[in-house]
N, C-alpha and C positions, 0 to 999 in steps of 0.2 A: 536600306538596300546596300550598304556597306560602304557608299560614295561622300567622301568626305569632302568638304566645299574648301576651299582658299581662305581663310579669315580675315589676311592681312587687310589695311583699309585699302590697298591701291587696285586689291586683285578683290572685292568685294564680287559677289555674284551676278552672272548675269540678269538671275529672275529678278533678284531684287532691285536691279535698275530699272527693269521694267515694272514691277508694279510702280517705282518712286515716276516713272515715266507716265504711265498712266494716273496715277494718284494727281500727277500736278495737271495732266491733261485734264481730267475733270473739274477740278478747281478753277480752272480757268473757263472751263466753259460756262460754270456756274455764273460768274460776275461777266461773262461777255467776250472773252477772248484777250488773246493777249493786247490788243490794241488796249482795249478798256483798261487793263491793270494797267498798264504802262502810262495812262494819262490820269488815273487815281494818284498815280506815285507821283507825276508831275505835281500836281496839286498839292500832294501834300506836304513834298518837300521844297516847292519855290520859295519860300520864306525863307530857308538854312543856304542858300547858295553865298558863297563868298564874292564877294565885293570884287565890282568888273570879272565875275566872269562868267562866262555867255551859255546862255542855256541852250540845248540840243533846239532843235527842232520839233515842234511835237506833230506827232503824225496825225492824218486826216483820221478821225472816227470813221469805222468799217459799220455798213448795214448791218442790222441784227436780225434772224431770222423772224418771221411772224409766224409762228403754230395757229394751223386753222383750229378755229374751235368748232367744226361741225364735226372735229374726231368723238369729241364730247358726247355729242347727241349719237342714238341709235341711228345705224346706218344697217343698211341690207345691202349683202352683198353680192352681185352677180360675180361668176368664175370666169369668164372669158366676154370678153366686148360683145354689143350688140346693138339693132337697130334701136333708139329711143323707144319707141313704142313696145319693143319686145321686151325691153326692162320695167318697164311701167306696166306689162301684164304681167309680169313674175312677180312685183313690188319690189325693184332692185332700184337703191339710189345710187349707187356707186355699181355703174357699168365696168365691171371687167378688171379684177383685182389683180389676174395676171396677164390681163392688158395684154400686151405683142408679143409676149413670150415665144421664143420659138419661130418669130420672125423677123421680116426684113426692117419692121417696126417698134419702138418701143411703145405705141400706142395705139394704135390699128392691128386689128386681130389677124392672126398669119390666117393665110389664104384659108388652110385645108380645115382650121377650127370654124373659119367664118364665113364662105366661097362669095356672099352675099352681100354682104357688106366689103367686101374687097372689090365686087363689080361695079359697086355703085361709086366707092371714095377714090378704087384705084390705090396710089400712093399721097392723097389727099388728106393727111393727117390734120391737119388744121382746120379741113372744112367738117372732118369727121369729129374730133373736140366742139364744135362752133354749133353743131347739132346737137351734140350732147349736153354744154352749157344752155344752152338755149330752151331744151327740155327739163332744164333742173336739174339736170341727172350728176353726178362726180364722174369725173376723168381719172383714170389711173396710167398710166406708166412702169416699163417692167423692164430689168435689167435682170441680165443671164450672168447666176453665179459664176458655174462652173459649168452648165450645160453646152458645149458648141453643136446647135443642133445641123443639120442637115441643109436646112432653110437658110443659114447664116451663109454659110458659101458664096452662095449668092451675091451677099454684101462684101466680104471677108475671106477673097482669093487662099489666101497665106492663112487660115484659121491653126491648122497643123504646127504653123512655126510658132502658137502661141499657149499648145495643149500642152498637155501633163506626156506622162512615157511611163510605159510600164518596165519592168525589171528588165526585158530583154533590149529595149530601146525603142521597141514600137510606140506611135500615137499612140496614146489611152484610148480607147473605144468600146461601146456599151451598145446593146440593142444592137438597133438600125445603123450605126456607124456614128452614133453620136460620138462628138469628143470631149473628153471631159480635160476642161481649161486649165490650167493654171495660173492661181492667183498670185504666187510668189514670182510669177513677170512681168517686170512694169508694163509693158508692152500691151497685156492684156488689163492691167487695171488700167492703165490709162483710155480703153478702147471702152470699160465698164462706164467711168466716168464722162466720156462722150456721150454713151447715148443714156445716160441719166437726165445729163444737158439737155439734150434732145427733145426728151419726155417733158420736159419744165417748159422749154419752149415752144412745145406744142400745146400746153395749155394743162399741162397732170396737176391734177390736183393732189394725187399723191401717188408720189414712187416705191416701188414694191424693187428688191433686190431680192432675188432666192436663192434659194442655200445656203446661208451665210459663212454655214462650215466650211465650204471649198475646197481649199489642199489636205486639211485635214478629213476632211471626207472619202477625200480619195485616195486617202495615204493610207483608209485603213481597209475595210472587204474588199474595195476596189481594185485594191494592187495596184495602184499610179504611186503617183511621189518621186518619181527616179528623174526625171528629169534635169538637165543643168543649172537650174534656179531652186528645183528643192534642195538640189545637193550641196547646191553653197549654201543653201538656208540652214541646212541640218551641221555643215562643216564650219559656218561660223557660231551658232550655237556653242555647240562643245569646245571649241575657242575661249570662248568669252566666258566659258563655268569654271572649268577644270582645265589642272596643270597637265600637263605632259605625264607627270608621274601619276596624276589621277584615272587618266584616260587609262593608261597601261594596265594601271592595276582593277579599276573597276569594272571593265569596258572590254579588254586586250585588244587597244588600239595603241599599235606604233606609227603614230600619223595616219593620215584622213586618205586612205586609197579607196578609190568610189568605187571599183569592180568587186574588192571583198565586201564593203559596207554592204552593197547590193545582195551579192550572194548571201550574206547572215542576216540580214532583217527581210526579205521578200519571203520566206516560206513561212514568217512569223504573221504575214497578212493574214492565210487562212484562218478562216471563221471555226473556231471549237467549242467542243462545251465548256465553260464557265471555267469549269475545276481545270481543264487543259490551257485555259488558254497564256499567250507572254504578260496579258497583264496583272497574271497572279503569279508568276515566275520569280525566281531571284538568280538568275546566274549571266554573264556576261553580254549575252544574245538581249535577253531580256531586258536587263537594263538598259541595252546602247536603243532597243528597240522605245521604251518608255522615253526616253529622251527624244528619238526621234520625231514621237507623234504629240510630244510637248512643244518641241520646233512648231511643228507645223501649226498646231491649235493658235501657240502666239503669232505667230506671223500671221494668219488669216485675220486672227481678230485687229493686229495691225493694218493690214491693207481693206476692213471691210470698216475701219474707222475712220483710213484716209479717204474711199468711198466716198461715206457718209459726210463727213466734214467737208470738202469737196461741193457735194449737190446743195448742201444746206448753203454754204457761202454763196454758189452760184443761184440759188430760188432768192438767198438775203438779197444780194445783186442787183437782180432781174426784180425788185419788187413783187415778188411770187409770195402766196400765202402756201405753203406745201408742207404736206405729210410726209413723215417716211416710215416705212414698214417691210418686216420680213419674215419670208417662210421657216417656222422654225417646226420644221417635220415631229407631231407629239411632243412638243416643248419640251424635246431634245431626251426621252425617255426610251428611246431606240439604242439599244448599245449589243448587238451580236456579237458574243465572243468578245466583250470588251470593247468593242469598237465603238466608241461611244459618238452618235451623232449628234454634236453640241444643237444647242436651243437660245438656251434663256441667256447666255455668257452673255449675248447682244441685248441684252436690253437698253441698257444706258446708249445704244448709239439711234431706239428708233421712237416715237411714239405710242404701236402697239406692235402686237402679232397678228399675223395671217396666215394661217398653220393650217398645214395637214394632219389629217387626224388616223389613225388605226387602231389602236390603243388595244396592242399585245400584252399578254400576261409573263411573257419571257422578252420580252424588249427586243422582238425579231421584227423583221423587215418582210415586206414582199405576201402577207398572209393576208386569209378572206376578213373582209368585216366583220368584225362580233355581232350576231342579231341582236337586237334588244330581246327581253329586258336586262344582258345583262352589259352591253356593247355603250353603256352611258359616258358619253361625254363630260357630265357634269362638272368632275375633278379638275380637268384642263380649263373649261370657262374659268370655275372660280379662282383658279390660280393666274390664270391670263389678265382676270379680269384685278387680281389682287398687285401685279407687279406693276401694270401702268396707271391703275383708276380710272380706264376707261375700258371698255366694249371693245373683244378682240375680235375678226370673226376665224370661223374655223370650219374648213371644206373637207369631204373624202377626201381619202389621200389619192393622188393621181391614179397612183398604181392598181388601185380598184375598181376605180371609175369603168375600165374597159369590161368589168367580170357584171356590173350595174347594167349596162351599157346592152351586152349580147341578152342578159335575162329580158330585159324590155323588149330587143327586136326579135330576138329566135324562141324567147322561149312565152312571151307575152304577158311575162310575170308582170303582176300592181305592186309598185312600193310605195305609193302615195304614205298611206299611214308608217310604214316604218320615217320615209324621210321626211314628214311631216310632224314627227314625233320630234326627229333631232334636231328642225327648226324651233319648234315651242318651248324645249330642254334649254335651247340656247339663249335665248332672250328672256324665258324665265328665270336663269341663271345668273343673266348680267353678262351675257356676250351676246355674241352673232350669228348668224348660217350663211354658208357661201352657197348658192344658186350652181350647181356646177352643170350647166343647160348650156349646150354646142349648138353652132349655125348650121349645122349639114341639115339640108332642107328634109328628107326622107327620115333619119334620124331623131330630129328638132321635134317634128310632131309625134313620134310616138315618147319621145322622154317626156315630151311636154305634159299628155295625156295620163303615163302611166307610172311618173314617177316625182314632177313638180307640180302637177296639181296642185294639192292640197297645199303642200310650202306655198306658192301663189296667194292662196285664198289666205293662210295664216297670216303671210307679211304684210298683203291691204289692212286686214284689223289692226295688225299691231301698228301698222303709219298711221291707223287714223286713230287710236286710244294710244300716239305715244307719250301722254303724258304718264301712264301706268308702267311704263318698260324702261324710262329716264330718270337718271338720278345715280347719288352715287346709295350703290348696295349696301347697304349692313339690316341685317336681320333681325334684331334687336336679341339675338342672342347674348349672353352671358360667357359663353364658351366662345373660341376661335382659335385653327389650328394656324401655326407658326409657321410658315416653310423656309426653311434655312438653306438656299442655295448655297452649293458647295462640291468639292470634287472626291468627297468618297465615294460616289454609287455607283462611279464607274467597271466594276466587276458585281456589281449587284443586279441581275435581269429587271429592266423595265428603270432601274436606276434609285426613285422616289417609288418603290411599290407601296410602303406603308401611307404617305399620304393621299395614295390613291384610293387602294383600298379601305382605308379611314373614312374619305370624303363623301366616297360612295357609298357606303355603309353605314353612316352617320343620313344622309340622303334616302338611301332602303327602307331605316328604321322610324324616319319621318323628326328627326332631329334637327333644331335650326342651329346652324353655327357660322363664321366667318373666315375668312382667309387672310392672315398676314402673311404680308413677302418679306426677306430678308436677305440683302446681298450679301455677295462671298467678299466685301472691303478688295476687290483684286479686279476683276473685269465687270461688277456690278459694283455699284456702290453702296456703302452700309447704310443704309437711311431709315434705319428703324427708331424709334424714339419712344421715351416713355409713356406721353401721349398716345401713341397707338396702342401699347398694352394694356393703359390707365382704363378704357373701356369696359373690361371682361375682369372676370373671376376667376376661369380655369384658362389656363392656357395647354396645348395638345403639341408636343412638338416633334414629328414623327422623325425617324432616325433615314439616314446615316445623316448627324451634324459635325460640322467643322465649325462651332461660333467663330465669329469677331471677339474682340477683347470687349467692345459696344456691349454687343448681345448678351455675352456673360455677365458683365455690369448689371445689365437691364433686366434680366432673367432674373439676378440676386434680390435686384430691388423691389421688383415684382413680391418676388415670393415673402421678403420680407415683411411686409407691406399686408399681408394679408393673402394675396393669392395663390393659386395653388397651380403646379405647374408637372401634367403628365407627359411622360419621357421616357427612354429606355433607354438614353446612356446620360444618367444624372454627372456624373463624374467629366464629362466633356465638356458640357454646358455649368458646372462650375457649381454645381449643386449638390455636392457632398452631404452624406447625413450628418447632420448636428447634435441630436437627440436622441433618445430610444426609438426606436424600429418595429414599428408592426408590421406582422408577415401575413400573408395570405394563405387561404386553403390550397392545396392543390388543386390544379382545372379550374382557377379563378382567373381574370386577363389580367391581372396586376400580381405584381409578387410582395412589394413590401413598400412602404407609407412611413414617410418621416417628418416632423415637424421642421420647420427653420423659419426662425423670428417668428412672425403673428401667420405664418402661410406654411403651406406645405407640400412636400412634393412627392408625387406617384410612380412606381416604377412600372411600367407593363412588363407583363411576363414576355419571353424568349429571348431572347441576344442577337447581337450584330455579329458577320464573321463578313470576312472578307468575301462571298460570296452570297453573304444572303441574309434576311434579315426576318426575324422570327415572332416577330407580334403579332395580335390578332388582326389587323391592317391587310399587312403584306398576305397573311393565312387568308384572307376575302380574298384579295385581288386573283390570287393564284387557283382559289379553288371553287370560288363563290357557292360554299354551301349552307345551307338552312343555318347549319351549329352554328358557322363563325361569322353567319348575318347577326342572329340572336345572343350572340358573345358580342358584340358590339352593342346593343340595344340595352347587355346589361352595363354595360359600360358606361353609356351615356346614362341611363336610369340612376347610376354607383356618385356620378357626375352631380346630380339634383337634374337634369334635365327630363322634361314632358313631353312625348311625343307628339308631334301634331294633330297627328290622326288616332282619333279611340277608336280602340280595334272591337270586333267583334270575338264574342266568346273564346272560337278559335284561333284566334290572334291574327288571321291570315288577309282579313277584310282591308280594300286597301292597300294589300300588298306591292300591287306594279305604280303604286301612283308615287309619288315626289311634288312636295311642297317646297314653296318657295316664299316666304315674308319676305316684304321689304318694309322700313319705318321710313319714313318722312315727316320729323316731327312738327308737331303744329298743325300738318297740313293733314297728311293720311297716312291710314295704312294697307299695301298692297300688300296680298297672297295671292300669287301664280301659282295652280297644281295641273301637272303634268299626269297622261296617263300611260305609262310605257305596254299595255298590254296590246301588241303585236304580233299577229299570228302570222301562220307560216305562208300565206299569203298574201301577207302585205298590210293587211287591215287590220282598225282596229277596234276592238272590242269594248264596248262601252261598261264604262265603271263599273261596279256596285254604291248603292248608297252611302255617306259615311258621317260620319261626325266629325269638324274639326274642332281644336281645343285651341286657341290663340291668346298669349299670353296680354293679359291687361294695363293699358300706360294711360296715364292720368289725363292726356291732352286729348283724346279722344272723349272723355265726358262718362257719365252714365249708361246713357243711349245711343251709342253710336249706330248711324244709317251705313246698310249694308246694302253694298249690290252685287248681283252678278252678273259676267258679261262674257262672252267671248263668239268666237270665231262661227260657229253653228248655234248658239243660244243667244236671244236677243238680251238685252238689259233689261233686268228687274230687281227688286226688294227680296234679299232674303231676311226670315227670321232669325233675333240674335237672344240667345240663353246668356244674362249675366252672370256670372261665378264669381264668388270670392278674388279668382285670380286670374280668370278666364273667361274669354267670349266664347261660347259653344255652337257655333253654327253648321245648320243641314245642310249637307253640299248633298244635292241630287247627281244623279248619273249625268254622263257626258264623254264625248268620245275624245277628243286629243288632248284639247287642254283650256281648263277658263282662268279666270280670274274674280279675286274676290277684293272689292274694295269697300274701307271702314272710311267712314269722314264723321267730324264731331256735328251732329245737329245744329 
C-alpha cells in the first residue's frame, strides 16, 4: 500500500506489539495465568537467592476455571428460555442460548419473547434457574454485544451516553431505535461485564456474549464508529505505527483533526460491489480508511477478551463450572462490500460457537434462506465442529426468522421437513440445531405444530440413541481438507467460498473427508501439529492461505513424507515444484502435479485475485450446477476416493441424500444418512433404494452386525455384502434421516 513502517527498535510497530501482546497472553493462559508463572519461577529460582536476602512475598494462588464437560456431550439447543416442560417437549437440554437477550435480564426471557414465563417468575431469576436445574435442563445467560435494545432503557436510563454516533453525531440507531453500543467505552464494557456477573450468579451454566464484532461491526455498513472513544481509538492507533512524515505522505494527514477524518472515511462506509469497494483501493482515503477498521477489529478483540477473562476469573471465583460462548453470524463469512463480519478471530477466547446461520453465495447480509437441497449447512458444522472439538450449535439467522415466522401464521406453510432436515444435517455432522420456538401463546402453537414438530420428534431419538451422535468425529477417511484461517478473504464474497464449496460438494458426491482447523499464530492460535496431519494421505487446502511459518514447516514435511497435498497457491504454502511437472488437459480441475521428496503436490485449476477465487470449490458454491458437482466427484475419484453411495445407472440415484461415517475404533462403526429431498411444501420425500459401499477396518471382524435405526424406523438387522474392501449394505427408503450401526460380533 506504499506505507512504510519505523524500523528503528524504539519506534517498533504498533501491530507488532500487539500480536507479542497477545502471543504472551495466551501463553500464560496456557500454564494458568500470571499468578501460576510467577510462583513456577519462585520455585525454581529459590535455591540461587543470595545469602540474607529476603524473598518477595509470594502471592496467594488464584482459582482456576473448571470447563463443564457436559460441552462435550451433545446438547440440543433451545433459542430463547422456556417453561421446563416446554423444553423437554422440543428435546432441548439447554433452555435458551440467547437467554435475556434484549432484556431487563441476563437470564429470564424479555417479556415480549416469553409473556409467560415472565408472569409467572416476574423478575425472579433464581427461582427461574432452580426450575430449570431441577428439571436437568442447562441455564444460559446472555450479554448484549453491541445491541442497546429498547427493553434496556428500562434498566439503563443513560444507554445513549454509552452508544456508538454516526458521522453527523447522532446516537447510532437501527430498526426500532435500537442503539448500537459501543465497546471502545469502558463505561459500557464495564456494564457488559456486570451483567455476565449476574448471569453466573444466577445460576448460567453458560454465557453467550453476541456479536463479538462490535465496534468493528459498526464501523463498517453500519456507519457508527464516530464517536469520542472510537476516535481516540483510531487517533491513538496511527500514533503508535507511523511517524508524522508517514502519516503525511501515506494517509495526507497533518495531525489527527476528527471533523476531516469524519468527512473522508464515512462515504467510504457504503456498501459496493467488490471491484468498487475502499477495500480494494490504494489511494489515501483508502488506506487511512483500512487502518481505521484495523483500529477497530483490534480493540474489539481487546475488550471482548477483557470480557471474557473477566467472567472466567469471576465463575473461577464463585466456584462456578461455566461455559463461554458466542454468536459468530456464518462463522464470520458475511463480508458486504468488504466489510467483513469477523467470526472465528474469537475462538481462543470461547469454548464453542453459537452462530447464526444464512449461508449466501456472495457473502451479503439480510437475504431469504437458501431452501434445501442446496441451503446445506454441512460446511460450517464441520468447520465449528473442527476449531473446538466439540459440537457447536447453529440457529436461523435471526433476521429470517420473522419471513419463517408470517409463512406459518398468514400463509399456513409446513416446514416441519425442511427444518427437520437441518436438525438431522446437524448432528449427523458433529454439531447442533438451535430450537428457535418463542413464548407468545398464539404464535407458540402454530410454530410448534407447523414448523418444530418433527425437529421435536428427531431430538427425543437422538437423546435417547446418544451414544450414536457422541464422540469425537473423524470418518475414517484418508482425505481432510485443512482450513487455514487468515485475513486474505476479506474482498473475496462469502470470504472461504472454496472451502465451502468443497465441503459441500465432497458431501453431494457422497465422499467421506475431515476437517482440520488452523490458526492465523495472531488472534487464533497455531496449534496445528504433525500428529493431526500424520492421519491422512491427501491433504485439500482450499485458498485464500496466509500459512504460519508452523504450517509451511508441516505442509513440507507432510509432503515429503509421502503425502500429497492439493492447493492452488503452492508457492505460499511453501510448496514450490522440485521436479518435472505434469500438466493437465484442458477442462480438467487441476492443472499441473509435481513430485517433492516421497509426496506430491496438486495444483487446482483457476487462480486467486484479490476479488475472487477460481477453483472448482468456489465455481459449486456460487453456481451449484450439475458440471461443477460432477467436476468435484471427478476430483475426489482423481483423489483414490469411493463414493459412498453406488449410484444407479444414471448416476442420479441418491442424489439429495449425504452420508455421514463416524469410526470409533474398537468399539463401532456409525453412518448417519441424511435426506435433503425437500419440496416446495415443506415435506419430505422419501429416498429411493440405494446401495452403500463402506470402507473395511480390521476391528470390526468378518461379520460385522448391522442395524438400522432412526427416528420413524424401528431397529432392526440389515443385510451386509463383504467385499474385498468394502461392506455393501441395502439401505431401504426412508424419509429424514437414519442411522446405520456396524459392531464386531
Amino acid at each position: 500500500m506504499g506505507i512504510h513502517r519505523r524500523r528503528t527498535s524504539e519506534h517498533s510497530s504498533g501491530r507488532e506489539r500487539t500480536r507479542r501482546r497477545l502471543s504472551r497472553s495466551w501463553r500464560l493462559q496456557k500454564v494458568g495465568g500470571v499468578v501460576l508463572l510467577l510462583l513456577f519461577r519462585a520455585a525454581a529460582w529459590g535455591d540461587g537467592l543470595a545469602c540474607g536476602e529476603e524473598r518477595e512475598p509470594r502471592p496467594a494462588a488464584q482459582p482456576t476455571r473448571t470447563t463443564p464437560d457436559w460441552i462435550d456431550r451433545l446438547q440440543i439447543y433451545g433459542m430463547l428460555p422456556s417453561f421446563p416442560e416446554a423444553a423437554h417437549d422440543l428435546g432441548v437440554t439447554v433452555n435458551g442460548i440467547w437467554a435475556g437477550i434484549g432484556g431487563t435480564d441476563p437470564v429470564l426471557p424479555h417479556t415480549e419473547h416469553a409473556p409467560l414465563v415472565r408472569l409467572k417468575y416476574g423478575d425472579d431469576a433464581r427461582a427461574f434457574a432452580g426450575d430449570l436445574h431441577a428439571a436437568g435442563l442447562r441455564v444460559a445467560g446472555a450479554v448484549n454485544g453491541l445491541e442497546g435494545m429498547l427493553s434496556l432503557r428500562e434498566l439503563e436510563p443513560n444507554l445513549d451516553e454509552m452508544a456508538c454516533r454516526f458521522a453527523d453525531g447522532s446516537v447510532a440507531r437501527v430498526g426500532d431505535g435500537m442503539a448500537l453500543m459501543c465497546t471502545n467505552n469502558p463505561a459500557w464494557v464495564q456494564w457488559e461485564i456486570e451483567r455476565g456477573k449476574r448471569a453466573i450468579d444466577t445460576g448460567a451454566d453458560v454465557v453467550l456474549v453476541d456479536t463479538p464484532m462490535s465496534s468493528s461491526f459498526v464501523s463498517g455498513f453500519l456507519k457508527a464508529g464516530w464517536c469520542d472513544h472510537c476516535l481516540q481509538t483510531f487517533e491513538r492507533h496511527l500514533t503508535d505505527r507511523f511517524t508524522a512524515e508517514e502519516l503525511r505522505d501515506s494517509f495526507g494527514l497533518d495531525g489527527f483533526e476528527r471533523a476531516s477524518v469524519v468527512a473522508r472515511l464515512a462515504p467510504l462506509q457504503v456498501v459496493r460491489p467488490m471491484a468498487e469497494s475502499p477495500h480494494v483501493r490504494d489511494d489515501s482515503d483508502a488506506r487511512l480508511f483500512h487502518q481505521f477498521i484495523l483500529a477497530q477489529e483490534e480493540a474489539s478483540f481487546a475488550t471482548r477478551r477483557e470480557l471474557f477473562e473477566s467472567l472466567k476469573e469471576h465463575a473461577a471465583v464463585t466456584d462456578r463450572a461455566v461455559a463461554f460462548t458466542t454468536n459468530a453470524a456464518d462463522l464470520g463469512s458475511q463480508n458486504p462490500g468488504g466489510h467483513w463480519i469477523r467470526g472465528v478471530m474469537f475462538a481462543d477466547l470461547v469454548d464453542f460457537f453459537a452462530y447464526e446461520l444464512t449461508v449466501d453465495e456472495l457473502g451479503l447480509t439480510g437475504r431469504p434462506l437458501t431452501p434445501l437441497p442446496r441451503g446445506k449447512w454441512v460446511a460450517f458444522h464441520r468447520l465449528a465442529t473442527a476449531i473446538h472439538g466439540r459440537p457447536s450449535p447453529a440457529v436461523i439467522h435471526a433476521g429470517n426468522m420473522g419471513e419463517l415466522l408470517q409463512a406459518t401464521m398468514t400463509k399456513g406453510q409446513n416446514l416441519n421437513g425442511w427444518m427437520e432436515t437441518l436438525a438431522a444435517e446437524a448432528t449427523a455432522a458433529g454439531g447442533s440445531f438451535v430450537v428457535y420456538q418463542i413464548g407468545v401463546p398464539i404464535a407458540e402453537t402454530l410454530l410448534r405444530l407447523r414448523c418444530w414438530d418433527g425437529v421435536a420428534r428427531h431430538n427425543r431419538f437422538v437423546l435417547e440413541q446418544r451414544r450414536l451422535f457422541e464422540g469425537l468425529q473423524r470418518s475414517g477417511a484418508e482425505v481432510a481438507m485443512l482450513f487455514l484461517f487468515n485475513e486474505r478473504g476479506r474482498t473475496i464474497p462469502a470470504v472461504f467460498p472454496s472451502y465451502i464449496g468443497l465441503a459441500q460438494g465432497f458431501t453431494e458426491t457422497h465422499h467421506a473427508f475431515d476437517v482440520i482447523f488452523g490458526g492465523d499464530g495472531h488472534y487464533v492460535s497455531d496449534r496445528l501439529t504433525a500428529e493431526d496431519l500424520g492421519r491422512y494421505r491427501t491433504l485439500i487446502v482450499p485458498s485464500p492461505v496466509d500459512p504460519t511459518d508452523n504450517q509451511q514447516q508441516l505442509l513440507r514435511q507432510f509432503v515429503e513424507k509421502g503425502g500429497t497435498v492439493v492447493c492452488l497457491e503452492p508457492q505460499r504454502l511453501g510448496l514450490d515444484a522440485e521436479g518435472a511437472e505434469e500438466f493437465a488437459e484442458e477442462g480438467a480441475w487441476w492443472t499441473r502435479r509435481s513430485r517433492r521428496g516421497a509426496g506430491r503436490v496438486v495444483v487446482m485449476a483457476g487462480e486467486v485475485t484479490a476479488t475472487e477465487i477460481g477453483d472448482v470449490g468456489t465455481r459449486f458454491f456460487r453456481t451449484y450446477t450439475d458440471e461443477c458437482r460432477d467436476e468435484i466427484g471427478r476430483m475426489a475419484a482423481d483423489l483414490g476416493l469411493r463414493p459412498l453411495v453406488v449410484s444407479s445407472a444414471d448416476g442420479r440415484a441418491g442424489a439429495t441424500l449425504a452420508v455421514f461415517p463416524w469410526h470409533f475404533p474398537e468399539k463401532r462403526m456409525v453412518v448417519h444418512v441424511v435426506n435433503y429431498d425437500v419440496d416446495e411444501q415443506g415435506f419430505v420425500r422419501p429416498s429411493e433404494p440405494v446401495e452403500l459401499q463402506v470402507p473395511r477396518v480390521p476391528w470390526l471382524g468378518a461379520e460385522p452386525r448391522v442395524t438400522l435405526s432412526g427416528r420413524d424406523t424401528s431397529t432392526h438387522p440389515l443385510e451386509v455384502l463383504m467385499q474385498e474392501e468394502t461392506y455393501r449394505i441395502a439401505l431401504p427408503s426412508f424419509r429424514s434421516a437414519v442411522t446405520i450401526e456396524l459392531t464386531p460380533r
